[in-house]
N, C-alpha and C positions, 0 to 999 in steps of 0.2 A: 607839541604843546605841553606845558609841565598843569600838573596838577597839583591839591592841596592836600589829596586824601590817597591817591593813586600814583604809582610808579608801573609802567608798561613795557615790557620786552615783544617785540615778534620775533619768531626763527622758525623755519620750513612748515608753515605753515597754522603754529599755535602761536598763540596770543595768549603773553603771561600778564595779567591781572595783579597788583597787588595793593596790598593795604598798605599803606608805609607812615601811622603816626603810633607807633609800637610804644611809646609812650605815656600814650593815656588809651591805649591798652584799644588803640585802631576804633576809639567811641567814633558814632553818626552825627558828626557837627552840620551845619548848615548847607556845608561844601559838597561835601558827602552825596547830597539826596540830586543835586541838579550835576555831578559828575559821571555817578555810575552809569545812567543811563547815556549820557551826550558818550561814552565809551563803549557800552556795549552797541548803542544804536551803530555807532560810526563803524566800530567791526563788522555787525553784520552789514550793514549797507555798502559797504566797502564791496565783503566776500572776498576778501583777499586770507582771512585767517578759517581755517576749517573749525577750530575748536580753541574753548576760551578755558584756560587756567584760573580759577581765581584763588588766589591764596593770600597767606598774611605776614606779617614779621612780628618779632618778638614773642611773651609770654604767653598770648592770646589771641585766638582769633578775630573777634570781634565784643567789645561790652555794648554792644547795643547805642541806642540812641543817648548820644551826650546833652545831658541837662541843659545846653546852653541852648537847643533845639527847642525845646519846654519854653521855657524862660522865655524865647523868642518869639512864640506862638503861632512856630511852625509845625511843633511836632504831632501828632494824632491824637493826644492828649491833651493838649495843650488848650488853652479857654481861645486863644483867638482875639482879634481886636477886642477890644472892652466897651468902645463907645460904637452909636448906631443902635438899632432896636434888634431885640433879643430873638425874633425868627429868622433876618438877616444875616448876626451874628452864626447861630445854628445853623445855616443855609451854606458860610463861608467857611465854618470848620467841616461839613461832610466833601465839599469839595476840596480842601487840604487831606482832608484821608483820602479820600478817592487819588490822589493826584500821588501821595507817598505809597499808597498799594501799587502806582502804576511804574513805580522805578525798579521796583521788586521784580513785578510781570514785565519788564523786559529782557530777564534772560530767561523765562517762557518764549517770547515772541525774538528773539534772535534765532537766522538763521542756522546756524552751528549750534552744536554741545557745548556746556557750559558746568565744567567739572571744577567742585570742588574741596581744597584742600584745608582741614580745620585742623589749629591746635590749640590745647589749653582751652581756654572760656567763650563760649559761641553762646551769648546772652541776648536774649531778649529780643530784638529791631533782628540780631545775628541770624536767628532760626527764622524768622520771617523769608530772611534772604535767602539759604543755602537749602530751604526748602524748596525754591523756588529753583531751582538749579536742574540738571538731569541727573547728576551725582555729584557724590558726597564720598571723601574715602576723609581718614581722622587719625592723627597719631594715638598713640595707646594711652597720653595725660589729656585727650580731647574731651569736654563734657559739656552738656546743653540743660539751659533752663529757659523756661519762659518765663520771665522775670516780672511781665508785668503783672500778674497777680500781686508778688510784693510790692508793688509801690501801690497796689489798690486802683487799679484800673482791666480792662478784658482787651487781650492784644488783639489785633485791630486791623494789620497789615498784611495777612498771609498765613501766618501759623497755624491759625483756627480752622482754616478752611484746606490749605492743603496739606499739612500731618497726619490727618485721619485716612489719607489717600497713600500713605506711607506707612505707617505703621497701624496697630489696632485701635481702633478708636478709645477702648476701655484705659488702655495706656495714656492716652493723648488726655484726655477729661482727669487723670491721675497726674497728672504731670501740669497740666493746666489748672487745675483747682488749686494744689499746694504749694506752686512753684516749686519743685525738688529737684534737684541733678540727675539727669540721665548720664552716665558715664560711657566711652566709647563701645567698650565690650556690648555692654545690653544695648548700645543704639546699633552696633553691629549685629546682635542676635535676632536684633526685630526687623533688621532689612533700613533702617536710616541710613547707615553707611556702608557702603560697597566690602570695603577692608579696613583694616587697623594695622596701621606702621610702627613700627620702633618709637623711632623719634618723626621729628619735625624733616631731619635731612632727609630721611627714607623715604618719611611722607611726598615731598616736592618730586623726590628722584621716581617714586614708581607712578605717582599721577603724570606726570610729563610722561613717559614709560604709555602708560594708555593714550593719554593724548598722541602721542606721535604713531602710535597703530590707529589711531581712527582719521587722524590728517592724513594715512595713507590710503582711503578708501574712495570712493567715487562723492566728491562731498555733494552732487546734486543727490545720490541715491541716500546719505547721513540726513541730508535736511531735510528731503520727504519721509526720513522712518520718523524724526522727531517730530516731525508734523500730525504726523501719525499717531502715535504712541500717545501726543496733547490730546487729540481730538476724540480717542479712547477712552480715555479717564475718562471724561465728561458727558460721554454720551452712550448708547445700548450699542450693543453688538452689529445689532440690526444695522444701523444708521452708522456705524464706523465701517462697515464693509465696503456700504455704496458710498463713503466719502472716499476710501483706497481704488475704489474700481473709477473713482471720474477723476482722483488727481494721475494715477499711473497713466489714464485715457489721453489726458494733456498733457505731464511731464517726465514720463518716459519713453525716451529715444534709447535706440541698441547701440549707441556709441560707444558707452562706457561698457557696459557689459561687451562687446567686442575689444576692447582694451585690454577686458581683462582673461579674455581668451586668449589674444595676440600673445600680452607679457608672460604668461600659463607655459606654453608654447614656444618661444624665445628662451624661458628661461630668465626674467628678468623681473622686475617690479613695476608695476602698471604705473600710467602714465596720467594725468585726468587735467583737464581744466577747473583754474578756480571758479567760483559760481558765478563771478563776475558782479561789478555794481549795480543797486540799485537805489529809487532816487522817490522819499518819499514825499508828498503834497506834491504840488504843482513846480 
C-alpha cells in the first residue's frame, strides 16, 4: 500500500520506517496523523517485523506539525468547528488531542522496539514523537526544540509528559519555557539519545546495526522486557515486580531459551519464531 507521508522497507526481520516529504522538511499534514499509526499497528499486529526503524530524508528530521493541520482544525491547537455551542465545541477539541496523543502512544503500545534515527531539526509535533519511541540515536547536526512555546501555546501531545522521564526535569521546564535548541551532543550527555553519528549515512548504517542485533534475539522475550521496562516507568517497584512475576507465570515457556542453549552448543546462531499475528477488536 503506498502512502503520502511514509516509504517502508522490511529485511530479516526490521521494518524500516521512513518519512519521505524531505521537502517541506517531513512537516505533520493531515496524512501524517491517520498513517503512522494504521503502520506501526499493522507491524505489530502482524509480528512478522521484530524491530521498527523510524528514520527521515533530507535536511531534517521532522518540523513538526504543518500549519495546514492548524488551519484545518485538526491539529491540538487548533479552535476546532466554529459553529455549535462553545462546551460541545471544547468537548470536541479535547477528544482531538486525546486522539493525536494516541498516534504518538503507539509505538509505546507496539509490540517490538521502535528505534529512532534523527537528523537536522526534530521540532515540535517531532519530540513528541521520538520521545515516544524506546530509542533515539542522532547524527552530530541533529537538534531539538519544543517549538510550541514560540507560536504561544503549551505542547500538548507527549513531550511534557514523557521528557522529564528522560531527561532532568530542570532541563525539560528550561527548554520548554524558552523554546531553545538542544543540540545533539547535550541531548547525548543527558541520556535523550543513545549515541551521535557522523553524519546521516552512519547514523541509518549503525541504527540498522542495533536493530538487526536485537531482531536476532528471542523476540517473545524483546517484547515482554519492553513491556516491562513501560510498566516500570509508571509504576513503584513494588507493583512492577509482581507485574514480571504474573507475566513470566503466563508467557514464559523454555523453548526459546533452549534454542539458545541448543545454538550455544552447535555453534551456530539461534533460531526463534516470529511472535506471530494478532488480531484487535472483534
Amino acid at each position: 500500500m503506498g502512502y503520502t507521508c511514509f516509504e517502508i522497507d522490511e529485511s530479516e526481520g526490521v521494518a524500516h520506517v521512513r518519512l519521505c516529504r524531505p521537502d517541506e522538511f517531513n512537516s505533520m499534514i493531515p496524512e501524517f496523523w491517520s498513517e503512522l499509526p494504521e503502520i506501526i499497528g499493522e507491524l505489530s499486529d502482524s509480528g512478522r517485523a521484530r524491530v521498527v526503524v523510524l528514520s527521515s530524508t533530507g535536511k531534517h528530521f521532522c518540523a513538526g506539525m504543518d500549519l495546514a493541520v492548524f488551519a484545518g482544525g485538526t491539529g491540538a491547537g487548533a479552535g476546532g468547528d466554529a459553529t455549535g455551542e462553545v462546551g460541545r465545541q471544547r468537548a470536541a477539541l479535547r477528544y482531538n488531542v486525546l486522539h493525536l496523543q494516541g498516534v504518538f502512544s503507539a509505538l509505546e503500545r507496539a509490540r517490538m522496539p521502535v528505534l529512532v534515527a534523527i537528523q537536522g531539526g526534530c521540532v515540535g509535533g517531532a519530540v513528541d514523537m521520538v520521545t515516544a519511541a524506546d530509542c533515539r540515536y542522532a547524527s552530530a547536526d541533529a537538534w531539538f526544540c519544543i517549538q510550541e512555546i514560540n507560536i504561544g501555546m503549551t505542547a500538548d501531545v507527549g513531550t511534557l509528559q514523557r521528557l522529564p522521564k528522560l531527561i532532568p526535569e530542570g532541563v525539560v521546564r528550561e527548554l520548554a519555557y524558552t523554546g531553545r535548541r538542544m543540540d545533539a551532543q547535550r541531548a547525548a550527555s543527558l541520556g535523550l539519545v543513545n549515541e551521535v553519528f557522523d553524519d546521516h549515512e552512519t547514523l541509518l548504517s549503525g541504527v540498522h546495526e542495533i536493530a538487526a542485533e536485537i531482531a536476532s534475539k528471542s523476540p517473545l522475550a524483546v517484547h515482554g522486557t519492553k513491556e516491562t521496562i513501560n510498566y516500570s516507568r509508571d509504576h513503584s517497584v513494588e507493583d512492577s515486580l509482581a507485574y514480571i512475576a504474573a507475566w513470566q507465570t503466563g508467557m514464559f515457556q523454555p523453548a526459546d531459551m533452549m534454542e539458545c542453549f541448543r545454538a550455544k552448543a552447535e555453534g551456530r546462531e539461534p533460531s526463534f519464531e516470529d511472535l506471530g499475528p494478532v488480531r484487535r477488536g472483534l
